[in-house]
C-alpha positions, 0 to 999 in steps of 0.5 A: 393872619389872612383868611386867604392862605388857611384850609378848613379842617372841616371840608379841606378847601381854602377858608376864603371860598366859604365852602361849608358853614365852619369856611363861613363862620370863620370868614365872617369872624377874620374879615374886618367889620369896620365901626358900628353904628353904636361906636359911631355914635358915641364918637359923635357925642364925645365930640360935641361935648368937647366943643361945648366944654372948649366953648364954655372955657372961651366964654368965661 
């Protein structure tokens, strides 16, 4: 569900304006956040280790 359609409860205006602290907390925790460092990180020793274990195999 998008954050631009919902109300606040708390201050009755759109959650999207971030109005109060509940508008905010809400529309921090909806919006994406993309990869962190830590996913990226391991993503990319994940994919060295691959190439080293596929050249590993076409060495022997």
């Amino acid at each position: 569900m998008a954050y631009d359609r919902l109300v606040c409860a708390n201050c009755a205006a759109p959650v999207a304006e971030g109005r109060c602290p509940v508008c905010r907390a809400s529309r921090e925790r909806l919006t994406p956040q993309g990869l962190s460092p830590a996913m990226v990180l391991t993503l990319v020793i994940a994919l060295l280790g691959t190439l080293a274990l596929l050249a590993a195999v076409r060495t022997v």
